[in-house]
ZAMARGU-4260 file (C-alpha; in steps of 0.2 Angstrom, whole numbers, plus 5000, padded with zeros to 4 digits):
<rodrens>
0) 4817/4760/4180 | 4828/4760/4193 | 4845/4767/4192 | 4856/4751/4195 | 4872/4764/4200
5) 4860/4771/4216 | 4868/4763/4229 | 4862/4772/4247 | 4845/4779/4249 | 4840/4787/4265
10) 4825/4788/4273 | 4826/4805/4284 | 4818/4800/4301 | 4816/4812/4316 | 4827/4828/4318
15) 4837/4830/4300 | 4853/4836/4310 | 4855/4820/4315 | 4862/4816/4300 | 4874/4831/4297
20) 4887/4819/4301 | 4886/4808/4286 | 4896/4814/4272 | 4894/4813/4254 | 4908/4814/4237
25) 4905/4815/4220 | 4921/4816/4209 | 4924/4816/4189 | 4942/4812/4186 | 4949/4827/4187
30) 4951/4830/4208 | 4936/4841/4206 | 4925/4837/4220 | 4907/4838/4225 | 4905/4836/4244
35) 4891/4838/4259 | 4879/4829/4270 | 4864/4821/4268 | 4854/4835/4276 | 4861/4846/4264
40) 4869/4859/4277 | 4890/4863/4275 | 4897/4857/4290 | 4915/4858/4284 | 4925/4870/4275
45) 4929/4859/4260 | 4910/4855/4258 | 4901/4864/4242 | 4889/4858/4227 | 4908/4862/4215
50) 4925/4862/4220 | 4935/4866/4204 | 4953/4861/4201 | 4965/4874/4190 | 4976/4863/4188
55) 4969/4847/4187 | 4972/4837/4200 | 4975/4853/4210 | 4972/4871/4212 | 4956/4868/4221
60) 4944/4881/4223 | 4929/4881/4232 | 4914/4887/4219 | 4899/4885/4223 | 4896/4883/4240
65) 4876/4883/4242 | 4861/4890/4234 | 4847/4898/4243 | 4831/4890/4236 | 4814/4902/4237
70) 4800/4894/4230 | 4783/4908/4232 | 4767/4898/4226 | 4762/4917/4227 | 4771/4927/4216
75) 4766/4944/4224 | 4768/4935/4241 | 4787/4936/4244 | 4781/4933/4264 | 4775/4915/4258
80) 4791/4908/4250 | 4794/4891/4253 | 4812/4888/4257 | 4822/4871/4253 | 4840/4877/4258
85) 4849/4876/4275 | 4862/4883/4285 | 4872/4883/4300 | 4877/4896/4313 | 4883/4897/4329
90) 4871/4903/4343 | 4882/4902/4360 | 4889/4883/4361 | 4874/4877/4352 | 4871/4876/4332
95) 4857/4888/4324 | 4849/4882/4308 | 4841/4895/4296 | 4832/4895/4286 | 4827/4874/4291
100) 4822/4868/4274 | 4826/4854/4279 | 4813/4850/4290 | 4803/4846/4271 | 4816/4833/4268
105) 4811/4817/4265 | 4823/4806/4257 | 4842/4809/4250 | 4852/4798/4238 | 4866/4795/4231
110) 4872/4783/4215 | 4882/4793/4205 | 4873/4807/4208 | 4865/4815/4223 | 4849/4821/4225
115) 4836/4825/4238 | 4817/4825/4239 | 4806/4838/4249 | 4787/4840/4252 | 4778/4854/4258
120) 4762/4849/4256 | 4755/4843/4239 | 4773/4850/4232 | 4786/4841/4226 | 4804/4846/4223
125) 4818/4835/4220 | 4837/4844/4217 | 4848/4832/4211 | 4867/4837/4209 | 4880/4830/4194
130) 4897/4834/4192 | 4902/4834/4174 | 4913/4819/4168 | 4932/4825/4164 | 4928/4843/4163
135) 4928/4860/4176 | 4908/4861/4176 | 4894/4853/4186 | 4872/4853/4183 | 4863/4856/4198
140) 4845/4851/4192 | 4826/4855/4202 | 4811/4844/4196 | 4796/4850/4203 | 4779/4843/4205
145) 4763/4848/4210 | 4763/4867/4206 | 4752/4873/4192 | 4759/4893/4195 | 4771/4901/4205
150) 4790/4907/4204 | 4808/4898/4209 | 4821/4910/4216 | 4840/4903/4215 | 4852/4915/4224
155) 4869/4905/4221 | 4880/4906/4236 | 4900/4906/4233 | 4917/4908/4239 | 4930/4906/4225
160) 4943/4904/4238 | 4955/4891/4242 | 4946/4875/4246 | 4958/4876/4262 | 4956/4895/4267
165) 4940/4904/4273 | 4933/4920/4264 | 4927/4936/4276 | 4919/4952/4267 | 4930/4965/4269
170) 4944/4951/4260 | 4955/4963/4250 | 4952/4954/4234 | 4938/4963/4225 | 4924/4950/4216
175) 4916/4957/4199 | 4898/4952/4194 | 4895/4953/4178 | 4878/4948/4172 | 4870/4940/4155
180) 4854/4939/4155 | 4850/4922/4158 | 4870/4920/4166 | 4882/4928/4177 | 4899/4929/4179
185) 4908/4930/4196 | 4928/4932/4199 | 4937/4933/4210 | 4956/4935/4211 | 4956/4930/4194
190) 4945/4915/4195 | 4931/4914/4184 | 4915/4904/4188 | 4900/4905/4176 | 4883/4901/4182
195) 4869/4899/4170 | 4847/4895/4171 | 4841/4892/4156 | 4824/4903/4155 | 4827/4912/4172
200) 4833/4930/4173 | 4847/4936/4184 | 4842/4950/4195 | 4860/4957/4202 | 4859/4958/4223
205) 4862/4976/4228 | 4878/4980/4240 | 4868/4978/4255 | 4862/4957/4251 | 4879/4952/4244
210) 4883/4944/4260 | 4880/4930/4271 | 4888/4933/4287 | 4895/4920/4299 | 4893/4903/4291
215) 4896/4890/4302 | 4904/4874/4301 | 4900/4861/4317 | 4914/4852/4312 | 4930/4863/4311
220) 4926/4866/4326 | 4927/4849/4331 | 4945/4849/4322 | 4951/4866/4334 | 4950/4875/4318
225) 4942/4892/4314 | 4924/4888/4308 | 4917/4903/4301 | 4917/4911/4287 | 4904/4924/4272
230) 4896/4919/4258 | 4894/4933/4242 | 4878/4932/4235 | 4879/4939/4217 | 4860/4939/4214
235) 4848/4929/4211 | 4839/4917/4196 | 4821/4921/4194 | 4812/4905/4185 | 4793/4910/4181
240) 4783/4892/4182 | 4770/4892/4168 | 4756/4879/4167 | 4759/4859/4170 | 4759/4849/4185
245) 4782/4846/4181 | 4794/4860/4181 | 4813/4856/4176 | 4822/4869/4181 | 4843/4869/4178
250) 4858/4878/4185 | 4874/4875/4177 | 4891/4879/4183 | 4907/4881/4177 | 4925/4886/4179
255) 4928/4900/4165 | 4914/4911/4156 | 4906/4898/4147 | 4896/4881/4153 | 4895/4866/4142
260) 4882/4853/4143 | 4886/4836/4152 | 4889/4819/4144 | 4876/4812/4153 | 4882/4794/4150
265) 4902/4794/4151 | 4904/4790/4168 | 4891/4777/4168 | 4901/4769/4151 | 4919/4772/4157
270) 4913/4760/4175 | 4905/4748/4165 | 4924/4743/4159 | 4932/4741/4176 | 4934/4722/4179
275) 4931/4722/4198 | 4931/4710/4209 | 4921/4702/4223 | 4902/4698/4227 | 4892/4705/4208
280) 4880/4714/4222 | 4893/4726/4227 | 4906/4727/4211 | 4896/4744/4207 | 4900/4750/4224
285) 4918/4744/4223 | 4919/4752/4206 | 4913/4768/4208 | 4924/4771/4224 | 4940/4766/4217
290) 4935/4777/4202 | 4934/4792/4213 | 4953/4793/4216 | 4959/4789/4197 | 4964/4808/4190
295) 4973/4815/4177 | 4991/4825/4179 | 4999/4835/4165 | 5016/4833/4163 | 5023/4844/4151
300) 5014/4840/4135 | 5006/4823/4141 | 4992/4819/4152 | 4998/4804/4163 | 4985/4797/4175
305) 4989/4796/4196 | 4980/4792/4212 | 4975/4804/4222 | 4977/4800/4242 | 4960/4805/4249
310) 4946/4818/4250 | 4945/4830/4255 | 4960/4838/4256 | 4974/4825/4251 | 4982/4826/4233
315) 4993/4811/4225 | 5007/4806/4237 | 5018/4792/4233 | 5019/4783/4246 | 5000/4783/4245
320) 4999/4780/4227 | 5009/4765/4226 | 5003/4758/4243 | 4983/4761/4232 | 4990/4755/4215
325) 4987/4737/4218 | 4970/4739/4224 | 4965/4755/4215 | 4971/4749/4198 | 4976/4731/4193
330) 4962/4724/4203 | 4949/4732/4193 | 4960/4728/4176 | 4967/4746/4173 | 4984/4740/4167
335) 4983/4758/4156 | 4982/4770/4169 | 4992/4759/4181 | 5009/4758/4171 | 5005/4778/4166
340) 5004/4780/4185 | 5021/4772/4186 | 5027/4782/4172 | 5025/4798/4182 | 5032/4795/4197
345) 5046/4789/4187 | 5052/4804/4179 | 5051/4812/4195 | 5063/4800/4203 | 5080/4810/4212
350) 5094/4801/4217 | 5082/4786/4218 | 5069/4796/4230 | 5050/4794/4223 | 5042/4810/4228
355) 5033/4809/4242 | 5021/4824/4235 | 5019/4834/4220 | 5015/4854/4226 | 4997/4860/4226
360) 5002/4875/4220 | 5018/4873/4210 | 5017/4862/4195 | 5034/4859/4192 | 5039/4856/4213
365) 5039/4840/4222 | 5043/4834/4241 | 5056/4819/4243 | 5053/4817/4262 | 5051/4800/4262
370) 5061/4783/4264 | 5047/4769/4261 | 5041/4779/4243 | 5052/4772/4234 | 5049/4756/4239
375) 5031/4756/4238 | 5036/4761/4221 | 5045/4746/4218 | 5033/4735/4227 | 5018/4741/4213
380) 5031/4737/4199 | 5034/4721/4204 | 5013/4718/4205 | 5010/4727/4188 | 5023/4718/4179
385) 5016/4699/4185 | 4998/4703/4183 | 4998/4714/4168 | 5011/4704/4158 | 5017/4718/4151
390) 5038/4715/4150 | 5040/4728/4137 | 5038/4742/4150 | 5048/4732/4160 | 5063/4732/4147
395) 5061/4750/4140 | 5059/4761/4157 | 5053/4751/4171 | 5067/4742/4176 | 5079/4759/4174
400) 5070/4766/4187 | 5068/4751/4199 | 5088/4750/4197 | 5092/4767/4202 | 5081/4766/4219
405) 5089/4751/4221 | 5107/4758/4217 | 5104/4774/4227 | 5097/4764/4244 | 5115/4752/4243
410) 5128/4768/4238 | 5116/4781/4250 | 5105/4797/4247 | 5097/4811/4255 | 5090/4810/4273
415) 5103/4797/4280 | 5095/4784/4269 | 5108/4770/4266 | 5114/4751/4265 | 5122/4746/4282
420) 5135/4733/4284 | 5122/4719/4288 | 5113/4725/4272 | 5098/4731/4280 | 5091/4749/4277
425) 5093/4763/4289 | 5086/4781/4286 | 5081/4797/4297 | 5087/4806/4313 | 5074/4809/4329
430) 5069/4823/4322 | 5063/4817/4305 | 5048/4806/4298 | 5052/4795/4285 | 5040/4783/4287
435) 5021/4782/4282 | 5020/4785/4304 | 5023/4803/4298 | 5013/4815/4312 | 5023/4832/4316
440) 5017/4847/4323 | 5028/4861/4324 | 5044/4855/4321 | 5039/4840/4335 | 5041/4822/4324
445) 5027/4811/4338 | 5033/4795/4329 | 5052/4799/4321 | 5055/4779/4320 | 5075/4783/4314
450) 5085/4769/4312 | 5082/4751/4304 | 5061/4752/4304 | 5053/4732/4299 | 5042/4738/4286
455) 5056/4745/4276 | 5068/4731/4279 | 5056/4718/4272 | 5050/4729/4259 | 5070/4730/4254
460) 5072/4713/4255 | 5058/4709/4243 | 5061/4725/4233 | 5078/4714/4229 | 5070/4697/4228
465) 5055/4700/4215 | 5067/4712/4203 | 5081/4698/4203 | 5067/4687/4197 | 5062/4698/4183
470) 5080/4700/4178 | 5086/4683/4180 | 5084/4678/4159 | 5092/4697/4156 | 5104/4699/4169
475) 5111/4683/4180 | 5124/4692/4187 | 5114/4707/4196 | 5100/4696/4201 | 5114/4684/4209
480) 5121/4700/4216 | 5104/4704/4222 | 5099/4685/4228 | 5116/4684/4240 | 5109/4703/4246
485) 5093/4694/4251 | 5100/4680/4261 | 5112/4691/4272 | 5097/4705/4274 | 5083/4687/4279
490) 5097/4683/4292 | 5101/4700/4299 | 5082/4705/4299 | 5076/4688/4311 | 5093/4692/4322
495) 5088/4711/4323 | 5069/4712/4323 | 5062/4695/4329 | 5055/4696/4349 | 5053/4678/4355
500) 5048/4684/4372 | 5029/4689/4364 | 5030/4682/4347 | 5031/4696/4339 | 5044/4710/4329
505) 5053/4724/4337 | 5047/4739/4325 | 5064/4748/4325 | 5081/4749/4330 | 5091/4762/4332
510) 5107/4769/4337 | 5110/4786/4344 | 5125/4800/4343 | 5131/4791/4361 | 5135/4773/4352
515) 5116/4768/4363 | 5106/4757/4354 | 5087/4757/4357 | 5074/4743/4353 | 5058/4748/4350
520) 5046/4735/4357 | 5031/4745/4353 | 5017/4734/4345 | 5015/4742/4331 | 5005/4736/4316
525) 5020/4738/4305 | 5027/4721/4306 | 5013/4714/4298 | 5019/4720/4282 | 5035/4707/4283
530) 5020/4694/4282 | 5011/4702/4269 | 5027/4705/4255 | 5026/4692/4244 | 5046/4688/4247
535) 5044/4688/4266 | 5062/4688/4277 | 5052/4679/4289 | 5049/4658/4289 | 5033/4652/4289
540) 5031/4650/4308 | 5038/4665/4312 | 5024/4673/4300 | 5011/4664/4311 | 5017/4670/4325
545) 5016/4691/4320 | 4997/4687/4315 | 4994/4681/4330 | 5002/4693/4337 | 4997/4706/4328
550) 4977/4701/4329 | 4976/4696/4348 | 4983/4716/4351 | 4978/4725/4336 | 4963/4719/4326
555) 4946/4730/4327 | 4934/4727/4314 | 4939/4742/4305 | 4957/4740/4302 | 4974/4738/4312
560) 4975/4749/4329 | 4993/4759/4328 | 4994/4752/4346 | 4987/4743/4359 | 4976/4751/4375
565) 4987/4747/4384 | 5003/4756/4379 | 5006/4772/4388 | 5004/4783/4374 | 4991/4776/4366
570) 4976/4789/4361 | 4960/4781/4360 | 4950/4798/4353 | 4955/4809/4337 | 4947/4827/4338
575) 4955/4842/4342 | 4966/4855/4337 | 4980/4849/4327 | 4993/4847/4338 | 4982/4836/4350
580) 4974/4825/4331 | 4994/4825/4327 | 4998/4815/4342 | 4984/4804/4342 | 4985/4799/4321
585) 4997/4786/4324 | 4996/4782/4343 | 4982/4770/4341 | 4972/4777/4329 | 4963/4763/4317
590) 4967/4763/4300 | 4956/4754/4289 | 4975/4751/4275 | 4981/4740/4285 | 4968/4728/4284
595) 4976/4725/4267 | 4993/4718/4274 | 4986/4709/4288 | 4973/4702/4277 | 4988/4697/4264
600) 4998/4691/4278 | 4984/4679/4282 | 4982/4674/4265 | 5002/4671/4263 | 5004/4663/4278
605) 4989/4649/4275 | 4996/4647/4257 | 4978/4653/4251 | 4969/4638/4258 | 4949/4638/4263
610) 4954/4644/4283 | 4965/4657/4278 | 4952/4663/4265 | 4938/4664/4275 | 4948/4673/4288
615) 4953/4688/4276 | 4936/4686/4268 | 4931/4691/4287 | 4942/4705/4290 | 4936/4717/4275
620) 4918/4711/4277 | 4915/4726/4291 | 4924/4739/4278 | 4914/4732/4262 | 4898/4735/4274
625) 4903/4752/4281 | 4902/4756/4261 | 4885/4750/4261 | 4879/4759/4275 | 4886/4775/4284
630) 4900/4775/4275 | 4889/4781/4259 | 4900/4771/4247 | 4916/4776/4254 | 4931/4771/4267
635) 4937/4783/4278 | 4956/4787/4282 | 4956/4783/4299 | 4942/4779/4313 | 4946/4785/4332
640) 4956/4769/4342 | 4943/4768/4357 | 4926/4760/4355 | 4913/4765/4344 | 4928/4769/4333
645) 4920/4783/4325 | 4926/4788/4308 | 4938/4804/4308 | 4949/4811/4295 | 4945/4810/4277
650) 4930/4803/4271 | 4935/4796/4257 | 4956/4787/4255 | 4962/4779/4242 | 4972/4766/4250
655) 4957/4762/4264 | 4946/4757/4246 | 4962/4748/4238 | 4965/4738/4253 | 4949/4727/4252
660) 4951/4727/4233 | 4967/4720/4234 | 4961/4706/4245 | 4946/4700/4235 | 4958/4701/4220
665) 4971/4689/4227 | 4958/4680/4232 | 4952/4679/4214 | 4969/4676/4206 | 4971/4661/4216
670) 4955/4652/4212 | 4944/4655/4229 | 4929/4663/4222 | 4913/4663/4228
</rodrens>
């Protein structure tokens, strides 16, 4: 039967490294990862078959990176092994593969498990790779056909580092093998990872096969960054095949010194409870990919639930959290996880400051560099509250917190972030970034945007409108108090941003030490977010006018542009080292979130009618096909401003997958469905 979760299979065609730039995850709740190509070579640092998390959703270590596949139909022929694994290594400017295994590759999939098919000859082998649901393990599993005799050798290849750092042999921290018969035990620098083959034995390596020298990753080299590193090889599994025409043969992983068998089915279960939304053909697709960024965080002696911004290498950011919440989570019926999401960010609130991050490495540290947080915050409050129903958060804790941003932003916090006499919100300094257009490489802030910025002004006035309508039964006199707030802030906000000359808003307005002021007539994607709040500063014409605006500069099939080609410093490619990517992320960059607003902003503006539905059903249609096809059931973070607009960044981002969810969910709520 087929598998109804498989949702891309590959046929490999011509040269296999062709594909090495398609990129596959696997996740299971905990910000664990799986992550590689379909060609099976690492081509990143943060690819391997297990990436562990310490403390879940962080304290990611790379495991187990690769595994060296020996398959000898001869037994007492070792010059006849068959080998299924492959690597990468630099030969001059060009890329070595050794050994090719996969040149016997035939076909890769991917549902909720990955797996590839090889052939040499009348053999068959298939290695499938599943990441254990909720727990720090994962079952890399070999089925293979057409072999009556002959012997499988598994050489696990690992790291235990970091998922951010590179490991070299003569690394100071020693690594200890200890072997049990069937399982071995490697650690490193305190970190345990128990591998285990069920009717193999483990031969330890000797001193002098430990080591594979000078692995090579294409694509940190593409990044500027270093792209080398060793792999320690503690030994190897030696399965014996025996009779039959079917071997299964089972490695299992795990963080600590003991493995635990998988729940084969709790995944599967656990999706089939999302109520997602959107064409039934691709509900699984859109299930399983919001599902991937849905984790666990401990806070003190309860487990709350969060979102975690992107993968690889991104943890849960607030301002990314609450931006994804909407899409992520009350889309697909979560009401649970949302409002325990809410709850930990809440806590965490200072002087009316979301965080902006919690530390990777320091449980008990955030990161408050932020000014739109805490209205992103607000913003999924409002949603969660009208769609959920659920008051009685509201009333016991919900509302507390909403009422100290609130309080905070009119009386003034930390980073200049304060009510001004027209009511509008100012925050930051030219040498800070505040805002979501974040970029900064060496102390250098490439898009500072200090001042009054048009995204947080309309996301304060509706911050102020949608709480005054929760509170109205409860508290007349601070939702009038908030009411007249919003009428002076709609007024000041037309006056201050609104450029009749193109149609268009300004995207800030500062003032500088010298009593200057400067108008930034950029066009930047920001100000369709005025449109797309639900409590708009702006009238209805005026909300016509930015879409227009905004499509005829901005509007590429997969997302917003940050500017158009035609500003001076726009950057139509995004590779390089990181000062050079820096520049570039927001200076024309696509990203694929802010097909969400835009898509909104249609929707709000055409009061939800046929035209203005078909419009936003046709701005996430390239997204919800790039899932289908190269994007292997993901959204990436951002894709490069100039044409092809190549995919960069993360593979995989959180608010990229909530941002067509949220669509097709408004859609639904409003009574257009398909």
């Amino acid at each position: 039967m087929t598998d109804p979760w498989m949702s891309h299979r590959i046929d490999i065609e011509g040269d296999p490294s062709r594909y090495a730039q398609h990129e596959w995850l696997l996740t299971n709740g905990t910000g664990s990862y799986a992550m590689g190509t379909v060609p099976a070579i690492n081509s990143r640092r943060y690819h391997a078959l297990f990436v562990a998390t310490t403390r879940p959703p962080v304290g990611r270590i790379a495991g187990l990176n690769q595994v060296l596949e020996r398959l000898l139909v001869d037994p007492d022929d070792d010059g006849g092994a068959i080998q299924f694994t492959t690597c990468a290594f630099r030969a001059g400017d060009a890329v070595r593969y050794e050994p090719r295994g996969f040149d016997l590759l035939e076909t890769f999939e991917k549902g909720l498990d990955v797996s590839w098919t090889y052939r040499a000859g009348d053999i068959e082998l298939v290695r499938s790779l599943q990441l254990h649901w909720k727990r720090q393990a994962a079952t890399v599993r070999y089925r293979l056909r057409g072999l009556d005799r002959g012997r499988l050798e598994l050489h696990p290849m690992l790291t235990l580092r970091d998922f951010h750092a590179l490991l070299q042999e003569n690394d100071s921290t020693p690594i200890d093998v200890a072997a049990r018969s069937t399982q071995v035990v490697v650690t490193r620098g305190g970190i345990a990872m128990c591998l285990s083959v069920a009717g193999a034995s483990f031969e330890a390596s000797s001193p002098s096969a430990r080591w594979w020298h000078r692995i090579h990753y294409p694509i940190e080299t593409q990044r500027g960054q270093a792209d080398q590193e060793d792999w320690f090889v503690p030994g190897r599994f030696v399965v014996d095949l025996e009779g039959g025409d079917e071997h299964v043969i089972e490695l299992a992983i795990a963080l600590g010194e003991d493995v635990a068998a998988p729940e084969e089915d709790a995944r599967r279960a656990h999706l089939e409870t999302l109520q997602v939304p959107g064409d039934p053909d691709r509900r699984r697709l859109l299930a399983a990919a919001a599902d991937d960024f849905v984790v666990d965080r401990k806070l003190g002696h309860r487990t709350l639930s969060t979102i975690l911004a992107g993968y690889p290498w991104f943890a849960d950011w607030g301002r990314d959290t609450f931006i994804a919440l909407p899409g992520i989570l009350l889309a697909t019926g979560r009401y649970d996880e949302a409002r325990s999401t809410l709850e930990a960010f809440a806590e965490a609130i200072d002087d009316g400051l979301v965080p902006n991050c919690f530390d990777d490495y320091d449980d008990k540290a955030a990161h408050y560099n932020t000014v739109d947080a805490s209205l992103w915050f607000i913003h999924a409050a409002l949603e969660y509250v009208t769609i959920s129903g659920d008051r009685a958060s509201w009333k016991a804790w919900l509302r507390d917190a909403v009422g100290r941003i609130i309080d905070a932003y009119i009386k003034g916090t930390s980073f200049d972030i304060a009510m001004t006499g027209d009511c509008l919100i100012s925050a930051g300094s030219p040498s800070t970034q505040l805002t979501w257009m974040d970029a900064a490489h060496e102390g250098r802030a490439f898009t500072p945007r200090p001042g009054k910025t048009v995204e947080i002004n309309a996301l304060w006035h509706h911050a102020l409108l949608g709480t005054a309508a929760l509170i109205a039964d409860d508290d007349a006199r601070t939702a009038d108090h908030y009411q007249r707030l919003g009428s002076r802030i709609r007024r000041a906000f037309n006056k201050l941003f609104w450029n009749d000359e193109v149609g268009g808003l300004y995207d800030h307005h500062y003032v500088d030490s010298s009593g200057d002021e400067h108008l930034d007539v950029s066009v930047r994607p920001n100000q369709v977010i005025a449109v797309a709040v639900a409590h708009s500063p702006l009238p209805r014409t005026k909300q016509r006018q930015v879409i227009r605006h905004v499509r005829d500069r901005l509007l590429v099939p997969w997302g917003l542009r940050t500017l158009p080609p035609d500003d001076p410093s726009y950057h139509g490619a995004y590779h390089g080292p990181a000062a050079q990517r820096d520049e570039a992320y927001h200076q024309g960059t696509v990203w694929p979130w802010l097909i969400g607003p835009y898509a909104e902003a249609v929707l709000r503006a055409g009061q939800f009618k046929e035209p203005a539905v078909a419009e936003a059903r046709r701005a996430i249609e390239p997204l919800l096909e790039f899932m289908e096809t190269d994007g292997l059931g993901q959204l990436n973070e951002i894709h490069e401003a100039d044409e092809p607009h190549h995919p960069v960044g993360c593979i995989a981002q959180a608010w990229s997958v909530a941002a067509v969810l949220r669509v097709l969910h408004l859609i639904e709520m409003h009574g257009a469905v398909d």
